[in-house]
TIMI-576055 format. One line per 5 residues: number of its first residue (from 1); their letters; for each residue x, y, z of N, C-alpha, C. Coordinates in steps of 0.1 Angstrom, whole numbers, always signed. Example, Ala and Ser with C-alpha at 12.3 -4.5 7.8 and 13.67 -1.06 7.14 Angstrom:
<atoms>
1	as	+132/-57/+78/+123/-45/+78/+132/-33/+78; +128/-22/+71/+137/-11/+71/+129/+0/+79
</atoms>
This chain:
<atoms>
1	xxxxx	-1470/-242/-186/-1477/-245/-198/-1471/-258/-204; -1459/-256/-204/-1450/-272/-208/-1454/-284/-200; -1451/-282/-189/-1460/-293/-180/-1474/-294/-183; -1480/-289/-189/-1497/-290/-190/-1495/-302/-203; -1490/-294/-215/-1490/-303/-229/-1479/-318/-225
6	xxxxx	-1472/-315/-216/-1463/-329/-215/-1473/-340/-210; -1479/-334/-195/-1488/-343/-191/-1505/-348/-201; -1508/-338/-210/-1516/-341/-224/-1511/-353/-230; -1499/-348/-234/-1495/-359/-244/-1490/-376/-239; -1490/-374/-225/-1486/-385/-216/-1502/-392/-217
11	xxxxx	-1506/-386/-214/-1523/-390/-213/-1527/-394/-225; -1526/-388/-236/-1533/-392/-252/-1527/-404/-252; -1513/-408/-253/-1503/-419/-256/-1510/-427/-249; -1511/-427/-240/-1516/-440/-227/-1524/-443/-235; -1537/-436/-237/-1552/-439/-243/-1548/-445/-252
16	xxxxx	-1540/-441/-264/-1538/-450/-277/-1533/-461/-278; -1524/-464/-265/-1516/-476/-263/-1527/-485/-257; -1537/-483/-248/-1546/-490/-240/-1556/-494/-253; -1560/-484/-262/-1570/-488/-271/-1565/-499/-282; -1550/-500/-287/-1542/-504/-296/-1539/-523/-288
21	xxxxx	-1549/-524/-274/-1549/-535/-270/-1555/-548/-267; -1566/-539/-278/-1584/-545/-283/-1583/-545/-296; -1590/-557/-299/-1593/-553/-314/-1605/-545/-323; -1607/-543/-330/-1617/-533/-336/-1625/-541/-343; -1639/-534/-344/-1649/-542/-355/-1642/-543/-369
26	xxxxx	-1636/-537/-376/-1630/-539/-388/-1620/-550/-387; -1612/-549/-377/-1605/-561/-373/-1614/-576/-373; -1624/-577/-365/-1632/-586/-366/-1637/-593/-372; -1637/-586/-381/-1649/-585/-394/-1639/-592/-401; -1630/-590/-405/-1621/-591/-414/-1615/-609/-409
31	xxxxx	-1613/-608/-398/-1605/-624/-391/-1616/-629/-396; -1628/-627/-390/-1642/-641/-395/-1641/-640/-411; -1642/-631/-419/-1639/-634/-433/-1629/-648/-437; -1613/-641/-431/-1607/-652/-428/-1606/-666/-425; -1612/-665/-415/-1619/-677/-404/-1630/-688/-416
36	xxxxx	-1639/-681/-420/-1648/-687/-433/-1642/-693/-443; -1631/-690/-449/-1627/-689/-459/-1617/-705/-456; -1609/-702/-447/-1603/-716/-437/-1612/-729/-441; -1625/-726/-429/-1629/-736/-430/-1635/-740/-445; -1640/-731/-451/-1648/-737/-463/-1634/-748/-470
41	xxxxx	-1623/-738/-469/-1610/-749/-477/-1608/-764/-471; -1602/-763/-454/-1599/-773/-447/-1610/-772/-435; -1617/-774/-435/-1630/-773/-421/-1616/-780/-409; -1612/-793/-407/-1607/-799/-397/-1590/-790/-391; -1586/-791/-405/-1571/-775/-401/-1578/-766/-397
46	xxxxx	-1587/-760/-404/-1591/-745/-397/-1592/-746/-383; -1603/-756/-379/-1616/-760/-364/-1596/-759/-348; -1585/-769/-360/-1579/-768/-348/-1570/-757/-350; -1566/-750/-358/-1561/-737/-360/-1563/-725/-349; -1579/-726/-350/-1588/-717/-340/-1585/-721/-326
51	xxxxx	-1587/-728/-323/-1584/-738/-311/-1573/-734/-304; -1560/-735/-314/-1547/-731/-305/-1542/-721/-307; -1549/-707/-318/-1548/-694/-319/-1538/-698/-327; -1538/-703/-337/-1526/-706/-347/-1529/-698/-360; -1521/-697/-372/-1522/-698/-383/-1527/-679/-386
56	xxxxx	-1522/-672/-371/-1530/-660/-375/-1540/-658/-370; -1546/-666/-361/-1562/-669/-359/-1562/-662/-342; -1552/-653/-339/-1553/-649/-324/-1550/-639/-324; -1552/-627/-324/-1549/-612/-322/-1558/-602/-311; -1547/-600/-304/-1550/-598/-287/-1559/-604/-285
61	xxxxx	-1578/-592/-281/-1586/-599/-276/-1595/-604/-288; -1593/-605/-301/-1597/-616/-308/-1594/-626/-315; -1606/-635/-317/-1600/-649/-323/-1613/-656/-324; -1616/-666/-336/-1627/-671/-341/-1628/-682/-332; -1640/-686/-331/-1646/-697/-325/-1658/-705/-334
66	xxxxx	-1666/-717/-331/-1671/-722/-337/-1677/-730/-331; -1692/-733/-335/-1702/-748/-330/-1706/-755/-345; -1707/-764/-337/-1709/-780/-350/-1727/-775/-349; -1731/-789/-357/-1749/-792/-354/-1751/-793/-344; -1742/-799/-332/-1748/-807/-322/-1748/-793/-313
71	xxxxx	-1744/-781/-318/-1745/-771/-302/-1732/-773/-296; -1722/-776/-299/-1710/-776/-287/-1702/-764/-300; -1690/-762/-291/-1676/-753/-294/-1674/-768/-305; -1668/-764/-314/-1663/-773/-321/-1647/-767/-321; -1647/-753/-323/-1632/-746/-317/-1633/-735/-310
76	xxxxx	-1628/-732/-300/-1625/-721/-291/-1613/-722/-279; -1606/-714/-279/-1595/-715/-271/-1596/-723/-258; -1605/-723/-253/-1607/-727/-239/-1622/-737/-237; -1632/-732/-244/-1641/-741/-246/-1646/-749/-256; -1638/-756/-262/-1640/-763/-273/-1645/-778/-267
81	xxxxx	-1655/-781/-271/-1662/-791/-262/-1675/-789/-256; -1676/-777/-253/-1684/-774/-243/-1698/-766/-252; -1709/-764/-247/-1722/-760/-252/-1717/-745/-259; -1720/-744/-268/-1722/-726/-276/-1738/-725/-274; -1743/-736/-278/-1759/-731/-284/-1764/-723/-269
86	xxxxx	-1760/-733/-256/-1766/-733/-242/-1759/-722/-236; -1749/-712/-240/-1741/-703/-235/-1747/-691/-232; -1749/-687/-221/-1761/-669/-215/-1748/-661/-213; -1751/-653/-214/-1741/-641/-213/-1745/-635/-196; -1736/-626/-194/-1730/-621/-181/-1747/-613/-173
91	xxxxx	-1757/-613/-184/-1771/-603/-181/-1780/-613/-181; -1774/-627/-183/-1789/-638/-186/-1797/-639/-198; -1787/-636/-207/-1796/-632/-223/-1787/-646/-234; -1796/-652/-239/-1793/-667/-245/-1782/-669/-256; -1769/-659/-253/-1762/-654/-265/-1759/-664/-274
96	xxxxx	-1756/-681/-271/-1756/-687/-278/-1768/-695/-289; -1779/-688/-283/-1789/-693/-291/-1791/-682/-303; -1788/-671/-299/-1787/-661/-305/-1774/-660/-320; -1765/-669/-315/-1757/-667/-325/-1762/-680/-336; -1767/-688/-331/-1771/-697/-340/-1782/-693/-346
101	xxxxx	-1791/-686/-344/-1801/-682/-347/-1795/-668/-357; -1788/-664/-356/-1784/-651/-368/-1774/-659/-381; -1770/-671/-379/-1758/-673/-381/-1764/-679/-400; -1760/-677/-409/-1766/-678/-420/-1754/-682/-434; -1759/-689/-440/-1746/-692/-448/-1740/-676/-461
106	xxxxx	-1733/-673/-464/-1729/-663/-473/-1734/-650/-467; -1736/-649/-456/-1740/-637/-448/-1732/-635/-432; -1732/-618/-431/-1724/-619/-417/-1737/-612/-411; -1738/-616/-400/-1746/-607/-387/-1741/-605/-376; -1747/-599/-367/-1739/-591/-356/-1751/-597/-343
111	xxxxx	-1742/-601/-335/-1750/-605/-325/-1743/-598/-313; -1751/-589/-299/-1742/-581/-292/-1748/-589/-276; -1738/-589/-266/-1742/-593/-256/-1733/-584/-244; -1733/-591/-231/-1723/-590/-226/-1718/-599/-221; -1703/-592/-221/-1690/-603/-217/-1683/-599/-211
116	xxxxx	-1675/-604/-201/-1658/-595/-199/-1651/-596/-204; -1641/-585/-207/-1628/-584/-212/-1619/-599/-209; -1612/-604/-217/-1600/-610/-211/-1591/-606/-196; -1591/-609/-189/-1580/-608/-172/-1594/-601/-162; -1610/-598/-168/-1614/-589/-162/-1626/-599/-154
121	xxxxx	-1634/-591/-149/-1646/-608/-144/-1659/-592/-147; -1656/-581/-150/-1670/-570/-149/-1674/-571/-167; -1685/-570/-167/-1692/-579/-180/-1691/-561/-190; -1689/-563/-203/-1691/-549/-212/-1698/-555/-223; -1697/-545/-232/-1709/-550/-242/-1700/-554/-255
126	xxxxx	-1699/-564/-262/-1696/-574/-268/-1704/-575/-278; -1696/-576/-293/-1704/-575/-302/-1696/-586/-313; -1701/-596/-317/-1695/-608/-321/-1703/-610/-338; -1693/-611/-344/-1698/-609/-364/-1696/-627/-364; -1710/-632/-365/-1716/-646/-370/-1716/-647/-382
131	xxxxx	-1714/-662/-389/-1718/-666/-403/-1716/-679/-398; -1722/-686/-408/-1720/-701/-410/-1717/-706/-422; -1707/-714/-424/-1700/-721/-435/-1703/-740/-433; -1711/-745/-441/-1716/-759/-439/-1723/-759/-426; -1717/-767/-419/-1723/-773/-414/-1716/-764/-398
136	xxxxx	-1709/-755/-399/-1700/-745/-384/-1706/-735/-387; -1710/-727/-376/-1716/-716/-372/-1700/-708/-362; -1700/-696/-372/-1687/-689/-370/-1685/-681/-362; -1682/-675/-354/-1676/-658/-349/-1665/-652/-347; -1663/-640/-343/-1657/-631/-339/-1662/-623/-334
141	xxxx	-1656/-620/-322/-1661/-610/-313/-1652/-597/-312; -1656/-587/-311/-1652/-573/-306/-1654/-563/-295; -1652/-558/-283/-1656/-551/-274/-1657/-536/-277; -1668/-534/-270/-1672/-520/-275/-1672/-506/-266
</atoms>
């Protein structure tokens, strides 16, 4: 019976440790509040803040990103430069039209797609909290 609850409790811990390695929609929610609040102050500190996961702006698998007018990343770790508006998700669904399209000033919305995990290439469902401040269309994403 000791061996049963040892191997339990080996097993719960694992779970909590593996889940403790994602961030949570409250989490999320909370960094893009952050993230808004940035840019509305310094738009150009914030844009590269985001960019290099600085200032607070990187926890595990989240961290804010951003498109200008023109449709590109204005900040994202890896694609800053590159199309947001033209971005399809892992099913062929227009996630970055989609985020521009929910993205609204003094409001958050939730735009869900799929993605992979960070280290992974198999696509899960991804749920990313949009707003826009001026003239940058914001997110955060969270896996579900």
């Amino acid at each position: 019976m000791k061996k049963i609850i040892a191997a339990m409790a080996v097993g719960l811990t694992t779970t909590f440790a593996f889940a403790s390695d994602f961030g949570t929609a409250d989490e999320a929610k909370a960094m893009l509040e952050k993230a808004a609040a940035a840019v509305a102050a310094d738009k150009d500190a914030a844009l590269g803040q985001f960019a290099a996961g600085e200032g607070g702006f990187k926890d595990r698998d989240l961290y804010p990103f951003c498109g200008g007018p023109d449709g590109n990343f204005s900040a994202h770790p890896s694609l800053t430069g590159k199309s947001l508006k033209g971005l399809v998700d892992k099913a062929g669904q227009p996630v970055g039209e989609k985020i521009y399209a929910a993205a609204k000033e003094g409001e958050i919305a939730e735009v869900e797609y799929m993605w992979p995990r960070p280290g992974s290439t198999d696509p899960v469902q991804k749920v990313s909290y949009v707003t826009r401040i001026g003239d940058q269309v914001c997110a955060v994403g969270y896996y579900k």
